[in-house]
C-alpha positions in Angstrom: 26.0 -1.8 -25.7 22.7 -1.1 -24.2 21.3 2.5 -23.7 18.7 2.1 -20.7 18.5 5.0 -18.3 21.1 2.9 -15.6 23.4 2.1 -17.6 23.3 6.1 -19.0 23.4 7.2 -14.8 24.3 4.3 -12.4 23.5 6.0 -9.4 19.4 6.5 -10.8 18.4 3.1 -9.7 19.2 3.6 -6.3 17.4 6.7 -6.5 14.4 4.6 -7.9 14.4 1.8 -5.5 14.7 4.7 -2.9 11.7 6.5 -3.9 9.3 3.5 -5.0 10.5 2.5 -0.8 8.8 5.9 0.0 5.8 5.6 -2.1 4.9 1.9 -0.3 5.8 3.1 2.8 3.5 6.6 2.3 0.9 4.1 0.6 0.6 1.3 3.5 0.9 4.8 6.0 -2.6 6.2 4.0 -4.4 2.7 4.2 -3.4 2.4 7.9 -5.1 5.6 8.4 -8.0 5.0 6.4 -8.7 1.3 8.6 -8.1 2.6 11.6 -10.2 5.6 11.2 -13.0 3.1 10.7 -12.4 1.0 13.6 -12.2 3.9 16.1 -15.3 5.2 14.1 -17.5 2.4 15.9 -14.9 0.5 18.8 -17.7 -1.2 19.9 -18.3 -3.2 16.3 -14.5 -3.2 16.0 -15.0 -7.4 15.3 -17.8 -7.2 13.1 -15.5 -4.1 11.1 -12.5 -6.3 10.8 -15.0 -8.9 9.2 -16.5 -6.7 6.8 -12.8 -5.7 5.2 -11.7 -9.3 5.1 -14.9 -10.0 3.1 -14.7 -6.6 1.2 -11.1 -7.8 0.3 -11.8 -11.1 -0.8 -14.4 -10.3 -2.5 -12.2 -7.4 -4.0 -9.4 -10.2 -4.8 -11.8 -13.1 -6.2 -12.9 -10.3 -9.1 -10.2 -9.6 -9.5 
């Protein structure tokens, strides 16, 4: 017989999968803020914006 922490308190991975659902969601809300922020910073370079984080992110992804 095993001894992990779901085994010891069935009802704690629900309470995980719960909370790592609110971290994401409080994650994706904080990087929604953060890209729009920048596009209403300048709405009339909104295109050439949008084409600076795509490179930003592949660039950010090819390193990585």
């Amino acid at each position: 017989m095993s001894d992990g922490k779901y085994e010891r308190n069935p009802n704690q991975l629900d309470e995980d999968l719960k909370a790592n659902m609110e971290r994401l969601e409080r994650k994706k809300d904080h990087i929604e803020q953060l890209v729009l922020g920048t596009f209403k910073s300048d709405p009339v370079r909104q295109d050439e914006t949008f084409s600076i984080f795509v490179e930003v992110l592949r660039d950010w992804k090819l390193r990585k």
